[in-house]
KEROTI-46556 format. One record per residue (C-alpha): x, y, z; residue number from 1. Coordinates in nm, 3 decimals. Layout:
<rs>
<r east="X" north="Y" up="Z" num="NUM"/>
...
</rs>
This chain:
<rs>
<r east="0.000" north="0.000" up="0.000" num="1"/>
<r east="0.275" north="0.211" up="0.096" num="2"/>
<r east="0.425" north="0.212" up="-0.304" num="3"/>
<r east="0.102" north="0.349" up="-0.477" num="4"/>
<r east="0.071" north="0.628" up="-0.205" num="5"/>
<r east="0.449" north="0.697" up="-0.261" num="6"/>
<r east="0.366" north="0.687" up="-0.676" num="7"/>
<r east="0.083" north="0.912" up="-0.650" num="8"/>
<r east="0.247" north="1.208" up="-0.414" num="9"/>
<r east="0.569" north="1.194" up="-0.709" num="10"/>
<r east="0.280" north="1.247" up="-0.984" num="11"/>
<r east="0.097" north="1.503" up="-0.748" num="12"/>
<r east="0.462" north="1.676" up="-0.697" num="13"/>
<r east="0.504" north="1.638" up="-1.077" num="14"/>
<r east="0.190" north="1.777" up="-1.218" num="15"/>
<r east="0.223" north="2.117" up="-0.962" num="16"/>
<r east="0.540" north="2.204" up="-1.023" num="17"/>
<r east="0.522" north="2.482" up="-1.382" num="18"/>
<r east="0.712" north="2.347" up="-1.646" num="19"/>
<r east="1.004" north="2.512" up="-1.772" num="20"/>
<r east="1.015" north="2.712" up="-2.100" num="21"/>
<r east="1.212" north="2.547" up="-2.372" num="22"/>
<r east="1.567" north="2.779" up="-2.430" num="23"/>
<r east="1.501" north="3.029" up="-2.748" num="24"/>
<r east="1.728" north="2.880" up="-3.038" num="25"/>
<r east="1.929" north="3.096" up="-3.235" num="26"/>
<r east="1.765" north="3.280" up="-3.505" num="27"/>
<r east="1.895" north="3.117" up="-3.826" num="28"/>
<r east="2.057" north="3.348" up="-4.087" num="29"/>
<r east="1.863" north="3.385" up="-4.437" num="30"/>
<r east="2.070" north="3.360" up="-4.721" num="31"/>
<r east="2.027" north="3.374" up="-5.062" num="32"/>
<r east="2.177" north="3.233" up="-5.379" num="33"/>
<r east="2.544" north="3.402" up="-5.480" num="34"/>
<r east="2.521" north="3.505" up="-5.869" num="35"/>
<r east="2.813" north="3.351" up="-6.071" num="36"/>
<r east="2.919" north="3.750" up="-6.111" num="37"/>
<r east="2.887" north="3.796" up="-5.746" num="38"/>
<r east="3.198" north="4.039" up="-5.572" num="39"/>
<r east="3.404" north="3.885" up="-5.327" num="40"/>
<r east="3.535" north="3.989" up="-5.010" num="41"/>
<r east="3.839" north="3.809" up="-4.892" num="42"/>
<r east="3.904" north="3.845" up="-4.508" num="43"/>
<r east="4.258" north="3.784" up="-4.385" num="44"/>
<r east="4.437" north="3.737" up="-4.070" num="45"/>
<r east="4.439" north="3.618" up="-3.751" num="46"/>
<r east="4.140" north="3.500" up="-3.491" num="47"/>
<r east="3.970" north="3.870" up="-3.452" num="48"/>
<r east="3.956" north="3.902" up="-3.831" num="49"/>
<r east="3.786" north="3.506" up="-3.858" num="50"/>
<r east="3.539" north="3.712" up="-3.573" num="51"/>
<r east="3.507" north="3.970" up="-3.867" num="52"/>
<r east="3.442" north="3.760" up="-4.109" num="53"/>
<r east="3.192" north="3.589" up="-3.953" num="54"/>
<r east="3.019" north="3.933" up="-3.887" num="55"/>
<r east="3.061" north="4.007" up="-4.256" num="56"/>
<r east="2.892" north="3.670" up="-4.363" num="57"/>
<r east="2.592" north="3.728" up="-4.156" num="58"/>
<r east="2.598" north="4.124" up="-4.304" num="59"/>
<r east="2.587" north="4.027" up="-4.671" num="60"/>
<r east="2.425" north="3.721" up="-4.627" num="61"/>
<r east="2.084" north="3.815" up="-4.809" num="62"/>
<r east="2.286" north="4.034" up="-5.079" num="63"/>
<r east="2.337" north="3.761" up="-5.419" num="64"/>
<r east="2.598" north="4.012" up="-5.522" num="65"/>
<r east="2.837" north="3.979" up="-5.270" num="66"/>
<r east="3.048" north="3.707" up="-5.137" num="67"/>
<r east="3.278" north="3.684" up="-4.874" num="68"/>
<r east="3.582" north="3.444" up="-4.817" num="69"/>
<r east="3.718" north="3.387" up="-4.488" num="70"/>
<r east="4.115" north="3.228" up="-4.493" num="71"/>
<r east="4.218" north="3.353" up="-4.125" num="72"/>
<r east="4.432" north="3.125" up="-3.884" num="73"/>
<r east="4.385" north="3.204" up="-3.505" num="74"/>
<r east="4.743" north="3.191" up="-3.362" num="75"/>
<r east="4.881" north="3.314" up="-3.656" num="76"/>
<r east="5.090" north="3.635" up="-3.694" num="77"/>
<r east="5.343" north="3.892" up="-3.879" num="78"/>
<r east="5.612" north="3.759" up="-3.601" num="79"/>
<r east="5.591" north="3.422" up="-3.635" num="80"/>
<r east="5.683" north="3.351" up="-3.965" num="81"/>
<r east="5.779" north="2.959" up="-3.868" num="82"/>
<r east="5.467" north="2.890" up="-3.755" num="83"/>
<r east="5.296" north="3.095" up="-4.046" num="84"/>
<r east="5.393" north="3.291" up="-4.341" num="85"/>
<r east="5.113" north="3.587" up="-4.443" num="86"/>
<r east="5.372" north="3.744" up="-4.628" num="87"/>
<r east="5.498" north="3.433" up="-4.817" num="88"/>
<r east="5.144" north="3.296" up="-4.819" num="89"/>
<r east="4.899" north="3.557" up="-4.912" num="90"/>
<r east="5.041" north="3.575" up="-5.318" num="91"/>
<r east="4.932" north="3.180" up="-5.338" num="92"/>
<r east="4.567" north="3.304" up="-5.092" num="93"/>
<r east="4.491" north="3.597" up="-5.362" num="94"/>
<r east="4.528" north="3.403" up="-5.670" num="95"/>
<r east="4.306" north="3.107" up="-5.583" num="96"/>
<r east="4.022" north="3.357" up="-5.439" num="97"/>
<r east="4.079" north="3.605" up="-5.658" num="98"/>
<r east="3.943" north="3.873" up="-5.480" num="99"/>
<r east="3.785" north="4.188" up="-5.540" num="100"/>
<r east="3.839" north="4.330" up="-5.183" num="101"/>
<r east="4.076" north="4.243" up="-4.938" num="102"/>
<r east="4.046" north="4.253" up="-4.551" num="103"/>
<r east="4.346" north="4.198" up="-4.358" num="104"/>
<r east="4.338" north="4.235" up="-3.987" num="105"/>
<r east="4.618" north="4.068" up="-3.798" num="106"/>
<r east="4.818" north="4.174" up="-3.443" num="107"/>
<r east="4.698" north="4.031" up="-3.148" num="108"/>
<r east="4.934" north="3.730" up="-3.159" num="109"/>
<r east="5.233" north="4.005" up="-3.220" num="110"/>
<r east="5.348" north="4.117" up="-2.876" num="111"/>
<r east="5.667" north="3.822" up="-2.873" num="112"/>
<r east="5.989" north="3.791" up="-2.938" num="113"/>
<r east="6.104" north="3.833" up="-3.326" num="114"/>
<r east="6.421" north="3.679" up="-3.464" num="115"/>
<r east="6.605" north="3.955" up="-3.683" num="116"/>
<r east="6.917" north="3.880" up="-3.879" num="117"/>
<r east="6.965" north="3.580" up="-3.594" num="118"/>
<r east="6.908" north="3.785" up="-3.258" num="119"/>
<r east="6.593" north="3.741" up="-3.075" num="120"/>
<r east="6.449" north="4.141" up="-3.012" num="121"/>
<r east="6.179" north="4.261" up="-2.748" num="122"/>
<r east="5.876" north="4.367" up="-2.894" num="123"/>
<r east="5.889" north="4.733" up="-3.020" num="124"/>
<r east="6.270" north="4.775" up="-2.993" num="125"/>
<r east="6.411" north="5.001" up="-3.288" num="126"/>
<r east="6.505" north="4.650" up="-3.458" num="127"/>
<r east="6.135" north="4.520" up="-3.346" num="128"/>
<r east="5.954" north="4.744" up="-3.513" num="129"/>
<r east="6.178" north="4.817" up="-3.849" num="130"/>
<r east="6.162" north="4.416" up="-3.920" num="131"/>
<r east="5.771" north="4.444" up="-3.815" num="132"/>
<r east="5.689" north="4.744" up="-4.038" num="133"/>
<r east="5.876" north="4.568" up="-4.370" num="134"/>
<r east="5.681" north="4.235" up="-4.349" num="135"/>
<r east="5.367" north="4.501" up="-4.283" num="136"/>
<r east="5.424" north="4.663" up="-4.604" num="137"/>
<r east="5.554" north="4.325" up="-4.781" num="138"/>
<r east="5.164" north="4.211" up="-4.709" num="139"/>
<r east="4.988" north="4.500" up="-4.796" num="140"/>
<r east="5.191" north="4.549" up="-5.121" num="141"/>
<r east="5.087" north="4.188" up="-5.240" num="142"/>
<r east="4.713" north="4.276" up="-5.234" num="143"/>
<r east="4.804" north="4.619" up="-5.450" num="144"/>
<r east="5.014" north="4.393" up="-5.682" num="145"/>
<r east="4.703" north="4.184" up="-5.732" num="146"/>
<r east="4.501" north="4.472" up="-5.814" num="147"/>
<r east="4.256" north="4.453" up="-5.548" num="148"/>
<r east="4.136" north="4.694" up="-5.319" num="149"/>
<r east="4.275" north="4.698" up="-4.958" num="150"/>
<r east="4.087" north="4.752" up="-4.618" num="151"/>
<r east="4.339" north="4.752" up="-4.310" num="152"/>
<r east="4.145" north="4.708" up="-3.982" num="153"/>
<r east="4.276" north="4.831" up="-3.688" num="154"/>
<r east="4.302" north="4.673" up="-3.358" num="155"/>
<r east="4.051" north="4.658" up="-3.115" num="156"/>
<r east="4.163" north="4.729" up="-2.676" num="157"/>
<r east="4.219" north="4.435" up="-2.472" num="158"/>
<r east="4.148" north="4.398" up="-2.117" num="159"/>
<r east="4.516" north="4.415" up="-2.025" num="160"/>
<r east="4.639" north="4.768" up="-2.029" num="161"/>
<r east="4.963" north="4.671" up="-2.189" num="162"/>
<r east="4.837" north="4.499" up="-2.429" num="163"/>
<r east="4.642" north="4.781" up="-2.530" num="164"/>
<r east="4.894" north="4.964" up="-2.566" num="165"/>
<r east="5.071" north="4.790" up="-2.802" num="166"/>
<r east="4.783" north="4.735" up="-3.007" num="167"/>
<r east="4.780" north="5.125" up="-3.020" num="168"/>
<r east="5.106" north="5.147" up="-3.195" num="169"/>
<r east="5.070" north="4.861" up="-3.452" num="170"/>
<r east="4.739" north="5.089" up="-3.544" num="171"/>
<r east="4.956" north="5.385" up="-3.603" num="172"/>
<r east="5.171" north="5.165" up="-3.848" num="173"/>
<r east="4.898" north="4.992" up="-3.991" num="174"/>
<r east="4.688" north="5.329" up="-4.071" num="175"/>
<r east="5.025" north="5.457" up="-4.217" num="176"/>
<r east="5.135" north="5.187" up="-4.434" num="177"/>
<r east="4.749" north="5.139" up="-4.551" num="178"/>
<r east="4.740" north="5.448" up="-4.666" num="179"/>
<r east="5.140" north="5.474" up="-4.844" num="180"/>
<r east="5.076" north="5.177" up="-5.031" num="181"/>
<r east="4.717" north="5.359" up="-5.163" num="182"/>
<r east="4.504" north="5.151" up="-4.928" num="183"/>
<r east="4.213" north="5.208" up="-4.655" num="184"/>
<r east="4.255" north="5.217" up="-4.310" num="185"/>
<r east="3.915" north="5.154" up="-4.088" num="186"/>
<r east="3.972" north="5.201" up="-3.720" num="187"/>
<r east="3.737" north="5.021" up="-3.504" num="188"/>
<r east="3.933" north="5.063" up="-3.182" num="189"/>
<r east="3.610" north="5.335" up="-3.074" num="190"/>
<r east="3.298" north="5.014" up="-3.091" num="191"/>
<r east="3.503" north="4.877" up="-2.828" num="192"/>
<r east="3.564" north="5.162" up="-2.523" num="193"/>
<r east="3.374" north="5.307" up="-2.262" num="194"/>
<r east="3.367" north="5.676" up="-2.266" num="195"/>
<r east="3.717" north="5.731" up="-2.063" num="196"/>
<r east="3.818" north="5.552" up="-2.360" num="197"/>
<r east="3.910" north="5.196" up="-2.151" num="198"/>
<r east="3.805" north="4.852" up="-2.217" num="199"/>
<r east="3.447" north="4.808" up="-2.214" num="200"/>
<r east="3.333" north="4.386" up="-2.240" num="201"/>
<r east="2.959" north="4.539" up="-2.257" num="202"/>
<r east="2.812" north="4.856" up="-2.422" num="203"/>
<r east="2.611" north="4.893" up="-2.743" num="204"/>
<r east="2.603" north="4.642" up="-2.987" num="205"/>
<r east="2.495" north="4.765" up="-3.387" num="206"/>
<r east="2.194" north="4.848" up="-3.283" num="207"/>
<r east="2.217" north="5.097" up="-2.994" num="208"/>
<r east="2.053" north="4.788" up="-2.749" num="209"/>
<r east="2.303" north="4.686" up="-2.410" num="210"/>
<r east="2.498" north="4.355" up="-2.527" num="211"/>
<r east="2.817" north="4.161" up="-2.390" num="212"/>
<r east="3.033" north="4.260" up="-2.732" num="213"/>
<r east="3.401" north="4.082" up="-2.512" num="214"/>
<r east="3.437" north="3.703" up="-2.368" num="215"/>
<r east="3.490" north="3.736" up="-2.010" num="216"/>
<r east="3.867" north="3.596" up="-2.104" num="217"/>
<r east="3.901" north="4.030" up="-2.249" num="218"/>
<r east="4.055" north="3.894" up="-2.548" num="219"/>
<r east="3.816" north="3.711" up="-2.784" num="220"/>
<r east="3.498" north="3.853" up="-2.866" num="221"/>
<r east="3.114" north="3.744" up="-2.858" num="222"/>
<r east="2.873" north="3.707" up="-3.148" num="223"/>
<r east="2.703" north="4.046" up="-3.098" num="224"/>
<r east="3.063" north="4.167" up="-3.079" num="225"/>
<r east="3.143" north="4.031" up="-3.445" num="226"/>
<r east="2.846" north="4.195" up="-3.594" num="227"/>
<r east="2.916" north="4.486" up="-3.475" num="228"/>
<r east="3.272" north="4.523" up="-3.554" num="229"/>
<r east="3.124" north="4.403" up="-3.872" num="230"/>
<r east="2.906" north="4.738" up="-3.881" num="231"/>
<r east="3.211" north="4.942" up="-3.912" num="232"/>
<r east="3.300" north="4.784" up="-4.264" num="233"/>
<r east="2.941" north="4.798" up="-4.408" num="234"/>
<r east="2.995" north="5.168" up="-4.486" num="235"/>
<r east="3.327" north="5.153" up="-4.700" num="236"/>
<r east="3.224" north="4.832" up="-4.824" num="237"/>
<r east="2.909" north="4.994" up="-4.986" num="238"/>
<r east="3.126" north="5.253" up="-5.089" num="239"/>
<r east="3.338" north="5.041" up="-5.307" num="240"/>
<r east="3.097" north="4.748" up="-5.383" num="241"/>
<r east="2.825" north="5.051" up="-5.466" num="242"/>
<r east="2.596" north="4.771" up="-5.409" num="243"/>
<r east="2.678" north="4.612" up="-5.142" num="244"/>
<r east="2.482" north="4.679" up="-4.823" num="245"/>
<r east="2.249" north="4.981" up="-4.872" num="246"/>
<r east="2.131" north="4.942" up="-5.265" num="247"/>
<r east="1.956" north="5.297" up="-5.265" num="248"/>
<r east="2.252" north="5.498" up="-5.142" num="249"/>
<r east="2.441" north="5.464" up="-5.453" num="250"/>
<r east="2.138" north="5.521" up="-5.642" num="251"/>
<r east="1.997" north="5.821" up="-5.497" num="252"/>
<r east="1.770" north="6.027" up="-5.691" num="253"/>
<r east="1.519" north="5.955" up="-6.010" num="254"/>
<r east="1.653" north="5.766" up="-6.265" num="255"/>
<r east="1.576" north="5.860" up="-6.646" num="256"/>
<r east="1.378" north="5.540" up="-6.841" num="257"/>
<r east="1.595" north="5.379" up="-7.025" num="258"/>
<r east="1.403" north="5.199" up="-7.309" num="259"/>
<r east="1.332" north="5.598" up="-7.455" num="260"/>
<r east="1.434" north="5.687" up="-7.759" num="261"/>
<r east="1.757" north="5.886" up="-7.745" num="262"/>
<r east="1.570" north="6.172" up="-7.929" num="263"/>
<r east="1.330" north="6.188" up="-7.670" num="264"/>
<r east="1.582" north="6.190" up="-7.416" num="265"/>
<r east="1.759" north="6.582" up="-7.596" num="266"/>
<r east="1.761" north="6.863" up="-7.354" num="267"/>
<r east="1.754" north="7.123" up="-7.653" num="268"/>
<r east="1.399" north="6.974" up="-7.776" num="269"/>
<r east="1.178" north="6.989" up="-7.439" num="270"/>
<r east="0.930" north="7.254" up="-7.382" num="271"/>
<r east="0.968" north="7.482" up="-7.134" num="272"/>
<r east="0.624" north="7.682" up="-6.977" num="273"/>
<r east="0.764" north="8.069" up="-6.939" num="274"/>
<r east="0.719" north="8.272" up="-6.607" num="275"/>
<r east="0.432" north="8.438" up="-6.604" num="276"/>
<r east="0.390" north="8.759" up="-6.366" num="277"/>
<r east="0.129" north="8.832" up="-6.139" num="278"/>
<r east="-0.005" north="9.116" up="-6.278" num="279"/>
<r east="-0.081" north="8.984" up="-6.662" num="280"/>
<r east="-0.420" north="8.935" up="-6.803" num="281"/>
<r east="-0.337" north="8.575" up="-6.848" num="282"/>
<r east="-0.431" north="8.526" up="-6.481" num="283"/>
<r east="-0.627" north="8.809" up="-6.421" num="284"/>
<r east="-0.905" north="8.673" up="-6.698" num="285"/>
<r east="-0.962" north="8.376" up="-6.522" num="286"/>
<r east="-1.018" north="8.546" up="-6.160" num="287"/>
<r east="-0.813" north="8.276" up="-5.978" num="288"/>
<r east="-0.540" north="8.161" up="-5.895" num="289"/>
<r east="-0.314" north="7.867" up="-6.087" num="290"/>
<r east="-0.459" north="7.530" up="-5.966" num="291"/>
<r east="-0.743" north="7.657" up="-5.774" num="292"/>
<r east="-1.113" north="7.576" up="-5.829" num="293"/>
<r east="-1.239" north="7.925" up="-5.611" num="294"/>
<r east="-1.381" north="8.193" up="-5.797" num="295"/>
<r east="-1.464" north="8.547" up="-5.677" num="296"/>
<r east="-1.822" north="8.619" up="-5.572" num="297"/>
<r east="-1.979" north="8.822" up="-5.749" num="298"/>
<r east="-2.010" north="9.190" up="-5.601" num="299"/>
<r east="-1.714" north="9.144" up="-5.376" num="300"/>
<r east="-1.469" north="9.435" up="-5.318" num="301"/>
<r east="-1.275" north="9.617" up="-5.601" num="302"/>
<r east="-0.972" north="9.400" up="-5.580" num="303"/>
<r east="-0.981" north="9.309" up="-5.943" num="304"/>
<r east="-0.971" north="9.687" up="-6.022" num="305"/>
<r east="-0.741" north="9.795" up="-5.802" num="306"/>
<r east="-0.465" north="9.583" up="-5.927" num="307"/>
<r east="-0.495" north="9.709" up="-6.304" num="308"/>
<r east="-0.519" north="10.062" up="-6.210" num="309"/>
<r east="-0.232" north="9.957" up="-5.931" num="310"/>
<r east="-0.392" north="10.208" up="-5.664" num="311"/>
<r east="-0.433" north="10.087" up="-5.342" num="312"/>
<r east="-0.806" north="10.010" up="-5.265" num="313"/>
<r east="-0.984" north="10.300" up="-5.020" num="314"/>
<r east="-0.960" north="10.220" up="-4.653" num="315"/>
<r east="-1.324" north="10.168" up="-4.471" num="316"/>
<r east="-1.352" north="10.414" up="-4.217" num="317"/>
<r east="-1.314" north="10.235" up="-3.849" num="318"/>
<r east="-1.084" north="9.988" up="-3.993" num="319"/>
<r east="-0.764" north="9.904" up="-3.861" num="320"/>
<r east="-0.542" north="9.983" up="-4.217" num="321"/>
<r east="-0.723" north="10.349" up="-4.202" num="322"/>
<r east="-0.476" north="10.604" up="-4.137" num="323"/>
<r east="-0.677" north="10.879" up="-4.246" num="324"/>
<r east="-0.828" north="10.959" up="-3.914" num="325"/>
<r east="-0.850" north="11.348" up="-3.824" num="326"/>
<r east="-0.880" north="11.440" up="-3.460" num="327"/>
<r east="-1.204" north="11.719" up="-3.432" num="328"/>
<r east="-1.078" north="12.024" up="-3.291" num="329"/>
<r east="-1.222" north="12.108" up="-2.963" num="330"/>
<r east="-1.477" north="12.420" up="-2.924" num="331"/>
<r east="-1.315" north="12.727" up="-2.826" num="332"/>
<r east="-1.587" north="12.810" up="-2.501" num="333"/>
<r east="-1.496" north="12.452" up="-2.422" num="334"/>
<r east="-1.336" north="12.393" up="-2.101" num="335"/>
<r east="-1.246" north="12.032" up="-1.851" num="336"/>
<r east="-1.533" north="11.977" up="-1.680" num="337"/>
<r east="-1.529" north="12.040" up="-1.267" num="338"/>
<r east="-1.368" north="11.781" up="-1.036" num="339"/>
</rs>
């Protein structure tokens, strides 16, 4: 007797307790189709740019006209050339995607040791950062070679304060190199700072809306995080791709039809309407004005006259406009009456 009682209380405890809410799933990403003419974005570098180019995939992922490529390698680097070789790599990269766009982004595997000409030098010695600057410039002169436009992405802060640092002064060579070799530099380094300019893990994401944009390691970088430091490259993107993100800002205006006749389409054959001015007979015949549908009553006030004789009309005694007032003199024998 004692097991069904213990059964039933279980069920009892079972059927009163509220049943948990399944977790929301992800929202899946839409895409569409790539046309065989479709652009392509290549993304380069190291594990923040495979962040970016995740954000980038999700941004142009309804757009058939774009495509983007994403060849990063996490613990990769410009000083660490055993381990991996961007500048004797990226040639080989470029002519199997053949891009029309490059992204590189690479620097936050940097801050070690370097080997140059066989002595190991701290990071951003003199020798440091002349070796570091050539292979810089080495990489960003391959993608001009190959005729493709460049996009240098800055850093973004870490949670360590030196680290930051550092990444501060590979920006300064990466915006100046960008720009020598007739690239782009995008800097990114503001999405990613509170307002004393520090390291902020949560603040706005794309949208304006409170989001955790850093891992709580300060160093890698959440999903709302990769969109939004994919937001930053949606505007020079659409400047180059003209197509890319926002369609009707490189087509802004009217656009002429295009299946006219091209002797439709000559300035020196329209027809142009001439000013007319207000005081013509052409308007003053019909009693109204252009467009309108109210005529003057009949017996109203001489307006119609006063505008061909172009005297002003008389002003109504007791009216405001009437200026004419005299003041009657007072009798002579007059005199204040008695307090």
């Amino acid at each position: 007797m004692a097991q069904p009682q213990q059964q039933r209380r279980q069920q009892q405890r079972a059927t009163s307790q509220p049943r948990r809410q399944a977790a929301p799933t992800a929202p899946t990403v839409a895409s569409v189709d790539k046309s065989e003419d479709a652009r392509k974005i290549l993304v380069l570098g190291d594990f923040v740019a495979g962040g970016l180019g995740e954000g980038l995939d999700v941004a142009f992922s309804e757009n058939a006209d774009v495509v983007v490529a994403t060849r990063t390698n996490g613990s990769s680097g410009l000083v660490r050339d055993d381990y991996y070789d961007w500048p004797g790599q990226i040639t080989g990269i470029l002519e199997e995607e053949q891009p029309d766009i490059v992204i590189l982004m690479v620097g936050a595997n940097d801050r070690q040791q370097m080997v140059v000409d066989g002595r190991r030098e701290e990071p951003r010695s003199d020798a440091w950062m002349s070796e570091y600057e050539s292979r810089v410039r080495e990489l960003a002169t391959a993608v001009r070679v190959h005729e493709a436009h460049l996009i240098w992405v800055g850093m973004i802060p870490f949670r360590f304060r030196t680290m930051s640092s550092d990444m501060i002064a590979f920006n300064d060579l990466y915006r100046r190199v960008a720009e020598e070799v007739g690239g782009e530099y995008v800097d990114v380094w503001g999405g990613f700072v509170d307002e004393d300019g520090n390291f902020a893990g949560h603040g706005p994401d794309m949208n304006g809306q409170p989001a955790q944009l850093r891992a709580e390691d300060g160093i890698n970088i959440t999903r709302a995080g990769k969109r939004k430091l994919a937001f930053f490259l949606e505007k020079p993107l659409n400047r180059v791709l003209a197509d890319g993100v926002a369609p009707a800002l490189a087509s802004f205006g009217p656009q002429l039809p295009t299946d006219l006749d091209p002797e439709e389409l000559d300035l020196t054959r329209m027809e142009r309407t001439q000013p007319i001015a207000v005081g013509e007979s052409a308007l003053e015949d019909t009693g109204e004005l252009l467009g309108g549908s109210v005529r003057r009553a009949p017996g109203s006030a001489g307006t119609h006259s006063s505008l061909e004789e172009r005297q002003p009309a008389a002003a109504v005694p007791g009216r405001a406009d009437n200026f004419s007032l005299r003041r009657q003199a007072s009798p002579a024998n007059s005199r204040p009456a008695d307090l």
